[in-house]
C-alpha atoms as a printed R data frame, in Angstrom:
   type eleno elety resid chain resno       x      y       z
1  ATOM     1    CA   UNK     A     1  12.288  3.560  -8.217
2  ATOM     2    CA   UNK     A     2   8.907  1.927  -8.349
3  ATOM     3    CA   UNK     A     3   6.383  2.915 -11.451
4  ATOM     4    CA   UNK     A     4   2.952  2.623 -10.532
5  ATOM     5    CA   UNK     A     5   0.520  2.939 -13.684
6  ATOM     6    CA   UNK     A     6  -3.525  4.051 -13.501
7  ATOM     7    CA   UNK     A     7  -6.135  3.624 -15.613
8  ATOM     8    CA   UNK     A     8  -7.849  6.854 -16.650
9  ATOM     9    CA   UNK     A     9 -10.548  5.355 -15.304
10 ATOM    10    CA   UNK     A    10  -8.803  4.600 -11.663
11 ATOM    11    CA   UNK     A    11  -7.972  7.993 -11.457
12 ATOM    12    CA   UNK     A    12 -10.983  9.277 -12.506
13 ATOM    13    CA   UNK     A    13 -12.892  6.926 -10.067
14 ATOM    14    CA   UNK     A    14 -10.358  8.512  -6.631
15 ATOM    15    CA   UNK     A    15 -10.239 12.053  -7.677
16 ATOM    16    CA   UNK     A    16 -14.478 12.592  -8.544
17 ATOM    17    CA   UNK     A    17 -15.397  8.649  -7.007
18 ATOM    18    CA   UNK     A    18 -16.991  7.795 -10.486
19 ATOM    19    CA   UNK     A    19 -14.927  6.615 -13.412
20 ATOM    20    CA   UNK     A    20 -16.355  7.788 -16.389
21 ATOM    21    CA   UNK     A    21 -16.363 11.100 -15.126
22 ATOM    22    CA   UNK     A    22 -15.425 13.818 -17.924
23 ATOM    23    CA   UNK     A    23 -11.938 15.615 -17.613
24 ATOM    24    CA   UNK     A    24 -13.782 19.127 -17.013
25 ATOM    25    CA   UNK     A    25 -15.030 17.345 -13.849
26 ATOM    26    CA   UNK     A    26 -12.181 15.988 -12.775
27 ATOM    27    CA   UNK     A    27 -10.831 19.710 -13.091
28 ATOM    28    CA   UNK     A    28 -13.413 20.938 -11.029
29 ATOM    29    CA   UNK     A    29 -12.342 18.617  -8.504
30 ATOM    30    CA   UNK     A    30  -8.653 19.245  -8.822
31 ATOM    31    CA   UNK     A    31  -9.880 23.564  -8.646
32 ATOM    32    CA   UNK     A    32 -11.712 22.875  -5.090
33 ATOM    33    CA   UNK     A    33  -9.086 20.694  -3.712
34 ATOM    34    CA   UNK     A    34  -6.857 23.546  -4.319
35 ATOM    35    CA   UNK     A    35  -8.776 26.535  -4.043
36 ATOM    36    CA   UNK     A    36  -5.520 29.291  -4.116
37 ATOM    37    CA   UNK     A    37  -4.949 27.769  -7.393
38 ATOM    38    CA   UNK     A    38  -5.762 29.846 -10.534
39 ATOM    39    CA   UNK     A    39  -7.874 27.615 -13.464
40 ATOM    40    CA   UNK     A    40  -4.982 26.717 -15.690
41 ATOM    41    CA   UNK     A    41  -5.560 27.041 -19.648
42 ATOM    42    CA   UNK     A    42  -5.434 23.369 -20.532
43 ATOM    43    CA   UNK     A    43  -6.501 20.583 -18.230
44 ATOM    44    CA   UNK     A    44  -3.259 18.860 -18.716
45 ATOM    45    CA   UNK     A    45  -1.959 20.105 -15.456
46 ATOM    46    CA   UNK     A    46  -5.209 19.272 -13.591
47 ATOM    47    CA   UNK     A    47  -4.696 15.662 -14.855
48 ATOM    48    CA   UNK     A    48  -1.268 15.914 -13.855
49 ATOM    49    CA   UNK     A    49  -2.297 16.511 -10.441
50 ATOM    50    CA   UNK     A    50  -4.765 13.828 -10.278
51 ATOM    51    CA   UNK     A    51  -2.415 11.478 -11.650
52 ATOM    52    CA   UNK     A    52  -0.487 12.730  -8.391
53 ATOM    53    CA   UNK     A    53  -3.005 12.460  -5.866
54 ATOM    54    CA   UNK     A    54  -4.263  9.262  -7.619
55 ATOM    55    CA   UNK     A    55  -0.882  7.821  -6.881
56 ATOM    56    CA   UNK     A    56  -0.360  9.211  -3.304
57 ATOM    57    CA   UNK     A    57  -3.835  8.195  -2.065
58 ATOM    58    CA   UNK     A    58  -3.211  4.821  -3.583
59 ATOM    59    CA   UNK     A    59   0.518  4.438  -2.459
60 ATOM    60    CA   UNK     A    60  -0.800  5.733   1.048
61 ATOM    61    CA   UNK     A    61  -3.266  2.794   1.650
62 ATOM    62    CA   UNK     A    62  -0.883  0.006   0.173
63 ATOM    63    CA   UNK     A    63   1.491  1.435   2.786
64 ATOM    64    CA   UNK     A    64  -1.029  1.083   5.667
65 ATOM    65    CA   UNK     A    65  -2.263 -2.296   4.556
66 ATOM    66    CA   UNK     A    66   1.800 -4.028   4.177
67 ATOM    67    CA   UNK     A    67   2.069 -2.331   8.471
């Protein structure tokens, strides 16, 4: 198992591509990327998913860079 960890500020900076952006942002982001997905009540599952993508996007270009 390998444990990557992120700033809030890393994934802040790869989901909206500027790191002190506000959480409500980054949910708006989160909303358009999926747009079947209904606004959840707390933003604690948008940052989940950003934490996500944050970690696939970044895991994705390590990958491609180690090839």
């Amino acid at each position: 198992l390998v444990l990557h960890e992120f700033a809030p500020r890393e994934i802040k900076q790869a989901i909206t591509g500027w790191g002190a952006a506000p959480k409500d942002q980054v949910a708006r982001v989160i909303l358009n990327l999926f747009p079947k997905m209904q606004a959840p009540k707390r933003e604690d599952v948008t940052d989940a998913l950003a934490v996500t993508l944050t970690g696939l996007w970044r895991n994705k270009s390590i990958m491609q860079k180690a090839r």
